[in-house]
C-alpha positions in Angstrom: 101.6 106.2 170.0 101.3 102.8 168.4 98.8 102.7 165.5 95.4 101.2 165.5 95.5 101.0 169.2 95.3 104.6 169.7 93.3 105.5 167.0 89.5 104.5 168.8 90.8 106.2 171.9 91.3 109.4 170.4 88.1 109.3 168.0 86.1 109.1 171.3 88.5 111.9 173.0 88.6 114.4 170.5 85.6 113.4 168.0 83.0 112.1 170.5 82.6 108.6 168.6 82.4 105.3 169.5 83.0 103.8 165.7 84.9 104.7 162.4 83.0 105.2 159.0 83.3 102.5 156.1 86.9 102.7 155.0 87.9 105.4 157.7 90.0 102.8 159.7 91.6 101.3 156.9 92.6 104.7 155.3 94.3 105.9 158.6 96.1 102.8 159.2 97.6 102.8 155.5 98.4 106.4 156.4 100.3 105.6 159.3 102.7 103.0 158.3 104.0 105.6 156.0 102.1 104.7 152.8 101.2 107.2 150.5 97.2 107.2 149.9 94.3 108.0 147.1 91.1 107.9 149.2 87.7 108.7 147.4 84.7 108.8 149.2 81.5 110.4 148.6 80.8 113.4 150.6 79.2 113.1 154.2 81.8 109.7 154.5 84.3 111.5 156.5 87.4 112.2 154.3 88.6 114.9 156.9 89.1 112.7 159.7 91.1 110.6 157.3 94.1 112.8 157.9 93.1 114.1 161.1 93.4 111.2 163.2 96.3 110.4 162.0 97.7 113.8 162.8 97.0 113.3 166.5 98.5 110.0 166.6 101.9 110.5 165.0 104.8 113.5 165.7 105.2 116.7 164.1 103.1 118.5 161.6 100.7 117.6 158.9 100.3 120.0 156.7 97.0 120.0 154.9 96.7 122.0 151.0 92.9 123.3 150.9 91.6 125.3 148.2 89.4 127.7 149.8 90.1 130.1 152.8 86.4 129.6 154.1 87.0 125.7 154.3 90.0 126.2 156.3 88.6 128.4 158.9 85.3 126.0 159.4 87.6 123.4 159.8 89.6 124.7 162.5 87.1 126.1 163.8 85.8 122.5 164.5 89.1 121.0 165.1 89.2 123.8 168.1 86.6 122.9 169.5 87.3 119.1 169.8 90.7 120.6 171.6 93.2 119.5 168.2 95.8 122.5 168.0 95.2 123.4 164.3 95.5 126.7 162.4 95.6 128.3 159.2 97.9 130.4 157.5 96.6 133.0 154.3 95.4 136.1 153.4 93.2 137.1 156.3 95.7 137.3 158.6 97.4 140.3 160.0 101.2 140.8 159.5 101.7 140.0 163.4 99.0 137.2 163.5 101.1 135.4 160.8 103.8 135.5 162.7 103.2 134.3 165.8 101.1 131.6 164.1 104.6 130.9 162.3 106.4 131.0 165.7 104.3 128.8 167.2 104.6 126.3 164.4 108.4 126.2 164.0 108.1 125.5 168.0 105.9 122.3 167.5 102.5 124.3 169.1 100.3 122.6 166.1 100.0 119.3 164.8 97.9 120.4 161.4 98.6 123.7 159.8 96.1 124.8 156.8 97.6 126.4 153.6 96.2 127.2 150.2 98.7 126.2 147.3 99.3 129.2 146.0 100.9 130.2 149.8 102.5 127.3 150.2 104.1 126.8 146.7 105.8 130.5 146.5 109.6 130.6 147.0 109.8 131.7 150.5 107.6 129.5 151.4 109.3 126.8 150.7 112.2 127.6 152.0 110.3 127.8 155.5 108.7 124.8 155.5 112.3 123.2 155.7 112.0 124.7 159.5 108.9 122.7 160.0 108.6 119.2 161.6 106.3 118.1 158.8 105.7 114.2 158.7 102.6 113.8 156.6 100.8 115.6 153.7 97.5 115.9 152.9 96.0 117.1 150.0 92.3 118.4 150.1 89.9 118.4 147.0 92.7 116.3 145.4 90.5 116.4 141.9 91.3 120.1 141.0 94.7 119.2 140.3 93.4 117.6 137.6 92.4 119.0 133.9 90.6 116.5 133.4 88.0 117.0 136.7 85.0 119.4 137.1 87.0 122.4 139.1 91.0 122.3 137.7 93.0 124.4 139.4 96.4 125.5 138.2 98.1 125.7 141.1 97.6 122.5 142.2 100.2 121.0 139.5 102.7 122.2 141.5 102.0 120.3 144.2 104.6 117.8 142.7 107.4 120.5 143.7 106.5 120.2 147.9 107.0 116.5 147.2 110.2 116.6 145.7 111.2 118.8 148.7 110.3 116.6 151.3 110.8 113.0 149.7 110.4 110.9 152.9 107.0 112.5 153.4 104.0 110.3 153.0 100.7 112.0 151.0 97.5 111.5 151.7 95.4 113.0 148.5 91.3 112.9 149.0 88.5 113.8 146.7 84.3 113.1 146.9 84.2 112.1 143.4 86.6 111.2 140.5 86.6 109.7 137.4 88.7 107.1 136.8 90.8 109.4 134.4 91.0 111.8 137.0 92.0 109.3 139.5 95.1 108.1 137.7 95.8 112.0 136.8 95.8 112.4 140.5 98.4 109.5 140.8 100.5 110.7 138.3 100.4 114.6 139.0 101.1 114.2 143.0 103.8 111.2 142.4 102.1 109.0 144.9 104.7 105.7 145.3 103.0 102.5 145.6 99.9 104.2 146.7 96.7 102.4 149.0 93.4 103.6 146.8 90.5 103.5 148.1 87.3 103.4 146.5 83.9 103.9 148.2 80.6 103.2 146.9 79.1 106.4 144.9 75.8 105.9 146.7 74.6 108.7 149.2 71.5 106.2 150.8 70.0 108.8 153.2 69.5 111.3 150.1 65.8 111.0 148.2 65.7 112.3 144.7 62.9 113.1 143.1 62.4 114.9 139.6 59.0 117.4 139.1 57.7 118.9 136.2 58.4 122.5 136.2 55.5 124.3 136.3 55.5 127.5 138.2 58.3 127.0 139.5 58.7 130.1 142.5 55.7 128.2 143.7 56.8 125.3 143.7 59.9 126.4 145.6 58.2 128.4 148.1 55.6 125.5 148.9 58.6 123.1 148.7 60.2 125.5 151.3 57.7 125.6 153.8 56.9 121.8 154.2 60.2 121.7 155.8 60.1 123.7 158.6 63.3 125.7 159.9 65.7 123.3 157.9 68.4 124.9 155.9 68.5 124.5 152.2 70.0 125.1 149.1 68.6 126.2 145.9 70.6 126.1 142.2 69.9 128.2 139.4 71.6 128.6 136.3 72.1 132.6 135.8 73.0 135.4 138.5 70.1 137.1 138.1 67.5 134.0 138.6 69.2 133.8 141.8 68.4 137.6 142.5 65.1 137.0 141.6 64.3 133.5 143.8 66.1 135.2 146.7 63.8 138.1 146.6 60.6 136.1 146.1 61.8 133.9 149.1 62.0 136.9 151.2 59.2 138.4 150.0 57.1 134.8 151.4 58.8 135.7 155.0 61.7 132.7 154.0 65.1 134.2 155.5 66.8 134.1 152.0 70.4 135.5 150.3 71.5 134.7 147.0 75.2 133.7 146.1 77.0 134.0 142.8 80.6 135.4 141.1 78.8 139.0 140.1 78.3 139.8 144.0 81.6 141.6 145.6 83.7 139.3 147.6 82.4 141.1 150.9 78.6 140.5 150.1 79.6 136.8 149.0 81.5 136.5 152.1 78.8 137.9 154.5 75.8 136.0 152.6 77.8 132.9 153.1 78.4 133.5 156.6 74.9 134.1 157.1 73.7 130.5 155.3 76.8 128.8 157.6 75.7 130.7 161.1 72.2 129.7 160.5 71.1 133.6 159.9 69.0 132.3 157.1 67.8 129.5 156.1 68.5 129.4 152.4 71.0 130.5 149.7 70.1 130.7 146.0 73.4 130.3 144.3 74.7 129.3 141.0 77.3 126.9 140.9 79.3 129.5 142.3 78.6 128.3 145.7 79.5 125.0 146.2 83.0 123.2 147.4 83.9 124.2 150.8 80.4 124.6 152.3 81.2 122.2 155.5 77.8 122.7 156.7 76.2 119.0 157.3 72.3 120.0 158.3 71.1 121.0 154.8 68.4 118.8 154.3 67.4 120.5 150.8 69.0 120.9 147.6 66.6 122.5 144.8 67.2 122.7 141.7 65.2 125.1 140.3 67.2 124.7 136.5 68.4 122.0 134.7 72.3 121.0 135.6 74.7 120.7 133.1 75.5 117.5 133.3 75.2 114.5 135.7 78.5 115.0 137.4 77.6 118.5 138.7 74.2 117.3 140.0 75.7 114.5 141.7 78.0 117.1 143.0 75.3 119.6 143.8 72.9 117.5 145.5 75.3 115.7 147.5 75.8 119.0 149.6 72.8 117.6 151.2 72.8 115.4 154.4 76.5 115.5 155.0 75.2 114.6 158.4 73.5 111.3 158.0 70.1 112.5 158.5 67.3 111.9 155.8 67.5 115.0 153.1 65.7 115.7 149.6 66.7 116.7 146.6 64.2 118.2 144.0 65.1 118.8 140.2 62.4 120.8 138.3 62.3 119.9 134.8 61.3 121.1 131.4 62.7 120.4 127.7 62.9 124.3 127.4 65.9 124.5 129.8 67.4 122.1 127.7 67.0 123.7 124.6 67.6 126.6 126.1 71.2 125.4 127.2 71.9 124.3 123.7 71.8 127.7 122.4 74.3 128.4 124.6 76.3 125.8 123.5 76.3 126.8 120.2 78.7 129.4 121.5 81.5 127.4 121.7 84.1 127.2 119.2 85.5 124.1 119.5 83.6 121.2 117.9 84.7 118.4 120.5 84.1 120.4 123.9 80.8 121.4 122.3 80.5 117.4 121.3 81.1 116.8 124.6 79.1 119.2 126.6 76.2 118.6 124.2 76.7 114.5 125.1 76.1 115.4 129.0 73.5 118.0 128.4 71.8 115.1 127.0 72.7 112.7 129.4 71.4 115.1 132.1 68.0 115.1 130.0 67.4 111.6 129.8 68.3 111.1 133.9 65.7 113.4 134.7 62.8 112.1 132.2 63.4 108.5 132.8 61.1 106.5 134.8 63.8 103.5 136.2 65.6 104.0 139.8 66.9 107.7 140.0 69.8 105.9 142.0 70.5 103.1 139.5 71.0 105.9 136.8 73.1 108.3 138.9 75.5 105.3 139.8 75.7 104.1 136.4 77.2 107.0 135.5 80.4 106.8 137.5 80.3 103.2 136.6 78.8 101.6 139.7 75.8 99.0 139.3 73.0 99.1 141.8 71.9 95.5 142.8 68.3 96.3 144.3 65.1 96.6 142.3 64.1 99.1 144.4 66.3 101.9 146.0 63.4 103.0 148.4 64.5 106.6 148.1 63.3 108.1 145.0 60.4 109.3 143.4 60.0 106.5 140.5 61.1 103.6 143.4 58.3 105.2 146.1 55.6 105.7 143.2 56.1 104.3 139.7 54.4 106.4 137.2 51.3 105.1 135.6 51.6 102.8 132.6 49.4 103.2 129.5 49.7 100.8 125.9 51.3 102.8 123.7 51.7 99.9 121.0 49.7 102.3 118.0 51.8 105.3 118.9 54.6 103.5 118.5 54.3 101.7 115.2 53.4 105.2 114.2 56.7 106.5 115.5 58.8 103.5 113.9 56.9 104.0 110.7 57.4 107.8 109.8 60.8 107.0 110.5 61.5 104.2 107.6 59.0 106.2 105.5 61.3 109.4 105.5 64.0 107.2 104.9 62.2 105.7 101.8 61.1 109.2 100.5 65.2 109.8 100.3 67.2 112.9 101.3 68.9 112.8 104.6 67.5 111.8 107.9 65.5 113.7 110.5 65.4 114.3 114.3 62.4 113.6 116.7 61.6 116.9 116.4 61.1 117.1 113.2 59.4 113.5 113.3 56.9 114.7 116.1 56.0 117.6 113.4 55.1 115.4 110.5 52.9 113.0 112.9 51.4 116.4 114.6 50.5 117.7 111.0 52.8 120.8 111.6 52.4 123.1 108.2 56.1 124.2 109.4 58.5 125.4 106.6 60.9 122.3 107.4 58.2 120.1 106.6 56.9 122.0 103.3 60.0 122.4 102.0 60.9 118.5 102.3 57.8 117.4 100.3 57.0 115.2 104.0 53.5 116.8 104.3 53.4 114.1 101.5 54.2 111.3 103.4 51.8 108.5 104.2 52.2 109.2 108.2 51.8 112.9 108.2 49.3 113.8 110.5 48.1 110.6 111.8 49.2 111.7 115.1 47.0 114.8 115.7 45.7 112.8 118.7 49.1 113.9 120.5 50.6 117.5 120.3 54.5 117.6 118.6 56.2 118.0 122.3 54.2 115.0 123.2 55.4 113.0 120.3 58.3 114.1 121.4 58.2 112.7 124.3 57.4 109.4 123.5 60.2 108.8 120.9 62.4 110.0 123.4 60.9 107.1 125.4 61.7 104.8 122.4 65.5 106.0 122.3 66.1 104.9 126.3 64.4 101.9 125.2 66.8 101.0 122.5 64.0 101.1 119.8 65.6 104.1 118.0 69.2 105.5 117.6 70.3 109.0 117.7 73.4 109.9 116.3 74.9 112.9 114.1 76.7 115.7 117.0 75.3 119.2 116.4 72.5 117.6 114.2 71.5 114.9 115.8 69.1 112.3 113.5 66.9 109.2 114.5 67.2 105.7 113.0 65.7 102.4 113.9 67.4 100.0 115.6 67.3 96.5 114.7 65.5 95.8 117.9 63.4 98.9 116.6 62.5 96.8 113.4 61.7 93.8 114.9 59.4 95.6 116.8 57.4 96.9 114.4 57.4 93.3 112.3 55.9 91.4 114.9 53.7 94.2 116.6 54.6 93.6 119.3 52.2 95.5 122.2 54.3 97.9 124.2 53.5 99.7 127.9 55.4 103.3 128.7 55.0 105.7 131.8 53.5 108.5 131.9 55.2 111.9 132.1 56.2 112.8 135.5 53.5 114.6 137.8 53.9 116.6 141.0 54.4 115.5 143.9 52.2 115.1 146.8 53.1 117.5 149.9 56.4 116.1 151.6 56.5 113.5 154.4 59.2 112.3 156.3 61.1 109.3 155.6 62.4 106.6 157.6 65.8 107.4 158.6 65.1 110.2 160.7 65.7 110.0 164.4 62.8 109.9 166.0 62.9 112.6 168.8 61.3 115.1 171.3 60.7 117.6 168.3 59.7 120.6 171.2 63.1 119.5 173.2 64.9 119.7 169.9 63.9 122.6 169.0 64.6 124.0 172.4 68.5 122.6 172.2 69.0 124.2 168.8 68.4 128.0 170.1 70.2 127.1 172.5 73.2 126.1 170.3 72.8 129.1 168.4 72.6 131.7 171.5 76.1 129.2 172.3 77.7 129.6 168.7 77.3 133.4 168.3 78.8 134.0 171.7 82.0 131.6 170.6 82.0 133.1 166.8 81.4 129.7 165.2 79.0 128.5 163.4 76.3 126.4 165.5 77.2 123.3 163.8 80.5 123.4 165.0 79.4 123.3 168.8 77.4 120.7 167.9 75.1 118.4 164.9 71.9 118.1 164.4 72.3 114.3 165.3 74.0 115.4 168.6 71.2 117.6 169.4 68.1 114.8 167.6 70.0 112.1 170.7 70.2 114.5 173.3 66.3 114.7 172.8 65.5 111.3 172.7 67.9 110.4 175.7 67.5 113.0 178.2 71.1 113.1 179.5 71.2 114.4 183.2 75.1 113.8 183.9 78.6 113.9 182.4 78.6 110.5 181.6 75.2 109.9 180.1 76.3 113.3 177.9 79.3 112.0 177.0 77.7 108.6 175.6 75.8 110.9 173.0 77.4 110.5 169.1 79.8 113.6 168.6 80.5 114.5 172.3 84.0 114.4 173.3 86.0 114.9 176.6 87.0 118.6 175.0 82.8 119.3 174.3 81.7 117.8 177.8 83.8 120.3 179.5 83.4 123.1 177.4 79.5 123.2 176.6 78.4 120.2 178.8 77.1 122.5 181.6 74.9 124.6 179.8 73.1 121.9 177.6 72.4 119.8 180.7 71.1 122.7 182.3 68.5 123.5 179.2 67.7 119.6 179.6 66.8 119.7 183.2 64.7 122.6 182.7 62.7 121.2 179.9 62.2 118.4 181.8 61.0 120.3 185.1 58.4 121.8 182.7 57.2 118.8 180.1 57.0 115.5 180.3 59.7 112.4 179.5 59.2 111.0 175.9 59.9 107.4 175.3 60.9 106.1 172.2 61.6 102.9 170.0 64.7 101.5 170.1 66.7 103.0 167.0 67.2 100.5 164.7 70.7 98.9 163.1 72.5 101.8 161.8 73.7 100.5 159.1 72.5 102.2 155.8 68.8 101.7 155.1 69.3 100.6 151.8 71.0 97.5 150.4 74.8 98.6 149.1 76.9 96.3 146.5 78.4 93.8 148.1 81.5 94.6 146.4 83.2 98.0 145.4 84.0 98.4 141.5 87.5 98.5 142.0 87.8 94.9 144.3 84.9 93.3 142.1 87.5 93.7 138.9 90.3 91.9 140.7 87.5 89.5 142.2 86.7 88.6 138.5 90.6 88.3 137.2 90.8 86.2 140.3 88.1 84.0 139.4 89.6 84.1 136.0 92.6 81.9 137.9 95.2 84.9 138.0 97.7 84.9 140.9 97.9 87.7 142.9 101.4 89.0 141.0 99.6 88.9 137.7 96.5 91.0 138.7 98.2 93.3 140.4 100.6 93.8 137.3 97.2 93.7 135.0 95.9 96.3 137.1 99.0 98.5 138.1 98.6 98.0 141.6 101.3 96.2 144.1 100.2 92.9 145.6 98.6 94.7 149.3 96.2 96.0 147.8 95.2 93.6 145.4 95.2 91.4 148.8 92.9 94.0 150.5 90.6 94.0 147.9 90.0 90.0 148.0 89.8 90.6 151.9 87.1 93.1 151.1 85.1 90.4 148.5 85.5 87.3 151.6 84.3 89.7 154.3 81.0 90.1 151.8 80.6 86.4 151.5 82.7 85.3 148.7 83.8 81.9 149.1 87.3 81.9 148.4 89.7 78.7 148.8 92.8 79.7 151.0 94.8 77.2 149.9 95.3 79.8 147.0 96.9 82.4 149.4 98.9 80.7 151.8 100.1 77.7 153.2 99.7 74.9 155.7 102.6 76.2 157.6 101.9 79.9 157.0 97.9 79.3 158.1 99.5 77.8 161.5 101.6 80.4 162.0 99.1 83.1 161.8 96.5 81.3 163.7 99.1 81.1 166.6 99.6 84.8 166.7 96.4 85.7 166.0 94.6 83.5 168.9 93.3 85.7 171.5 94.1 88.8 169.7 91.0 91.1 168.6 92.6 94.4 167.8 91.9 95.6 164.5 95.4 96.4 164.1 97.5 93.7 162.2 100.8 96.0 163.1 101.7 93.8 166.3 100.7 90.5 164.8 103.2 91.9 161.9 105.8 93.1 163.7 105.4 89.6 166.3 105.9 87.7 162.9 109.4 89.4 162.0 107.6 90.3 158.8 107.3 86.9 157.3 104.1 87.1 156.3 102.6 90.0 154.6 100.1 92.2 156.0 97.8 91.2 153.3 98.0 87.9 154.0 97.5 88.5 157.5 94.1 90.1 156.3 93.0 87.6 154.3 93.6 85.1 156.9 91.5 86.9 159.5 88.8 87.7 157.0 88.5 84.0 155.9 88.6 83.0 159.9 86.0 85.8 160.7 83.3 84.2 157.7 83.7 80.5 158.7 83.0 81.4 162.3 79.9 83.6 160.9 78.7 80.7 158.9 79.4 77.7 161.2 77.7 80.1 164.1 
């Protein structure tokens, strides 16, 4: 099968859809001219059917390393039903199961097979690969093999060994998040040659964040709870008992609940999992425990009851939710004492630079969660993306900005006790111990340090200490103070801090964060026959405990949320619905028409607004953070050659990525990348052709001009006719 052209056939056939993700298409066709591949994309983007596709369009076997048993069966499970021939091989599996899945493999009866390292790397296993037709790899999760990301695993290093023992076989590695340490540790460790990366934007658009205060918080979770309906959720707690104890007060509020953590036997684990996946109950209370493999894309709720760790988990965390597309929430309840509560715990550890450094994204944690800019803009920063729009539209200090009040007297009072302990000698303070002296706090801390004798001690009484507190914290996001000083940390002025204070000038802060109004439903939905729906999902159940899957995997919520709008009444009408495939029409077709001629014999025909432009509801940079950099060096007057040596990447790729920066609408000169001659040449084979596939045109040019020129050309050609149209 050639590439390109048979990819959109067969992600209608098998997959039910009519169009690839950002990146999807790209990805596969890198994959199937042989290159090997480093594909990060945030979860919900499709990584899966990265190497999936492919699988079904090439010969022989890809084998696919996943770290979790559950993932492998979900996945399938879900390959089986869009008629792929995949399987799995591990521990489940009966002594003459595992055979005749082996039989059936050496004989070329699947074209992905499933393995966890630890199976795959052992010695006989290795030696029995050698049998197998295998012509691609694909490595799942591809961050744990990586000491450097947030779930090493051990195993994974020896990943390099299957690639040493089949040499000629390409690697595709994915992951849903990776720093750019771990991304080159991922490089290195797998021995990807001359590798295609690709980067995706951080930003998850149909997920709204929002931070509360955390006041009563089993309330608050209930309440939270029962806004939404039957939707599935998640909530996150730090201990194993907190989870008991959520789990129990769910149930007791008649919310199907089970909780999840590493204390619970592997059965229970298993069987509360299974219930969460097969739609038994609605939510799980988990710890971080329960987390990476979950496949299930309807949860439209990730709580966190506790304060994360640090960014990187949350990110992780919350971007469980909405895998589908559909609008989903994310609620953080927050309060200084689970942070001071964590750093007790981190007193525990031994070493003074992971406790440095788990201290640093405690803190970081902290201030995402009591700021008042974008929610988004600070959760991107972190992995180093900037977020171009004033206003994200999906989070709680874009939707309502928090009151502002003139806190110009506070703040000279703030700036002041600071230089004036600083005057009265000794070593500096933190804001703490800052908010005490300007509370009037007759604490031994203060005694003892002669600073009930300072000139600003109590001439803050106005405020309680935590609300000082509060407001110098302000002042340190601000830029006013400094903190510094590891397991001590101490406050300082800034220079900005001093000028300030010399030229008094007035200053505006938020308030502290409130709670929130009772929840509403956000554009981005689609809008629906809600009764129709609701019918179509017991229906999909009754459907997906009969098979022994769970009912996502017969069909999505979108699926069910366009079956609803559009009434189908015949094959073809049902197959035109996102997610239906030739495989799904025949097998479950029937019985979902049926249910939709019934309804319809008893209610009346909805009509709705057209949906609008899919396209994601909020802006997205123009540029990813890996093609801006060569955009700039390129600016800068580099050749192609010298940025890709600069940036350790061959010259495709650095082509792709100014490909990427003229489809956004930079205006690049293209005398830079080619020729008079060359430009004629490619206009001649390109002229009539509208395949997305540059193979042909490649191979129809002997291979005279690069495929990244060839990209660059037609990206150019596409934004002149754009503009002069």
């Amino acid at each position: 099968m050639t590439m390109g052209t048979g990819l959109s056939p067969l992600l209608k056939t098998h997959f039910g859809y009519d169009t690839f993700r950002p990146l999807q298409r790209e990805i596969m066709e890198a994959a199937l001219a042989r290159r090997d591949v480093l594909a990060i994309l945030p979860t919900g983007a499709g990584k899966s059917l990265c190497y999936q596709l492919p699988a079904l369009a090439r010969e022989g076997v890809t084998l696919v390393v996943s770290p979790l048993i559950a993932l492998m069966k979900d996945q399938v499970d879900q390959l089986a039903a869009t008629g792929v021939a995949a399987t799995f091989l591990n521990s489940t599996l009966d002594p003459q199961e595992a055979r005749e899945r082996l039989d059936a493999i050496r004989s070329g009866g699947f074209k992905l097979v499933y393995l966890a390292p630890e199976r795959l790397m052992s010695g006989a296993f290795l030696s029995e690969i050698r049998r197998w037709n295998v012509t691609a790899l694909a490595v799942d999760e591809a961050h744990c093999i990586s000491e450097w990301g947030h779930d090493f695993r051990p195993e994974y290093r020896r990943l390099r060994e299957l690639r040493q023992l089949l040499p000629d076989v390409p690697a595709i590695a994915l992951t849903a998040t990776a720093t750019p340490r771990v991304r080159d540790d991922i490089l290195t460790q797998l021995a990807l040659r001359d590798p295609a990366v690709f980067l995706a934007s951080f930003n998850r658009p149909n997920l709204n964040y929002r931070v509360e205060p955390k006041q009563d918080a089993v309330t608050r979770v209930i309440g939270f709870i029962r806004d939404r309906g039957r939707d599935s959720g998640i909530v996150y707690a730090q201990s194993r008992k907190r989870t008991e104890e959520l789990a129990a007060s769910l149930r007791a509020n008649g919310i199907p609940a089970v909780c999840y953590h590493a204390g619970l036997e592997a059965p229970e684990r298993a069987r509360n999992q299974e219930a969460f996946l097969r739609d038994e109950v609605r939510v799980v209370c988990a710890t971080v425990a329960f987390g990476m493999g979950i496949n299930k894309p309807d949860v439209r709720f990730v709580i966190h009851a506790d304060l994360p760790k640090n960014l990187e988990g949350y990110y992780q965390e919350t971007g469980r939710a909405g895998r589908d597309g559909l609008p989903a929430d994310c609620l953080l309840l927050f309060t200084r004492g689970d942070v001071a509560k964590q750093l007790r715990f981190l007193d525990e550890i031994t070493d003074a630079e992971a406790r440095e450094n788990a201290r640093s994204q405690l803190e970081h944690m902290a201030d995402f969660a009591e700021s008042d800019n974008c929610r988004r803009t600070g959760l991107l920063g972190y992995f180093g993306e900037s977020w171009p729009a004033e206003n994200c539209g999906g989070c709680d200090n874009c939707l309502a900005p928090r009151e502002s009040w003139d806190a110009t007297v506070e703040t000279q009072k703030l700036l002041s006790c600071v230089l004036r302990v600083k005057q009265a000698g000794g070593p500096p303070v933190g804001i703490r111990h800052l908010a005490d002296i300007l509370a009037g706090s007759r604490a031994e801390k203060i005694l003892a340090r002669n600073h009930d004798k300072l000139s600003t001690y109590g001439i803050g009484k106005e405020h309680s200490a935590a609300k000082w507190a509060e407001i110098a914290r302000q002042l340190v996001r601000k830029g006013w103070f400094a903190v510094d000083g590891g397991d001590y940390p101490v406050v300082s002025v800034t220079a900005e801090g001093s000028t300030m204070l010399r030229e008094r000038r007035a200053v505006s802060l938020s308030r502290l964060m409130a709670l929130a109004e009772s929840a509403t439903r956000r554009a981005g939905d689609i809008e629906c026959d809600a009764d129709l729906f609701e019918a179509l999902r017991t229906h999909r159940k009754q459907v997906a405990d009969a098979t022994g899957v769970p009912p996502y995997v017969i069909f999505s919520d979108v699926a069910l949320r366009h079956m609803a709008r559009e009434y189908p009444a015949d094959d073809a009408s049902f197959l035109r619905i996102p997610g239906v495939g030739e495989r799904k029409l025949a097998d479950y077709g029937p019985g979902f028409l049926r249910e939709i001629s019934a309804w319809l014999a008893t209610h009346d025909r909805h009509n709705f607004a057209p949906l609008p432009d899919l396209a994601p509801r909020l802006p997205k940079p123009a540029v990813n953070a890996t093609a801006h950099a060569t955009l700039e060096l390129w600016r800068a007057g580099k050749s192609i050659d010298e940025i890709a040596a600069e940036r350790g990447f061959v010259a495709s790729t650095i082509e792709s990525h100014l490909a990427l920066a003229i489809e956004a609408g930079e205006d690049i000169d293209p005398r830079r990348f080619y020729t008079g001659e060359e430009e004629a040449e490619m206009r001649a084979a390109l002229d009539g052709y509208d395949d997305p596939s540059l193979k042909p045109v490649f191979e129809h040019l002997g291979g005279r001009l690069s495929y990244g020129k060839l990209k660059l050309f037609r990206a150019i050609e596409t934004r002149l006719a754009l503009s002069s149209g």
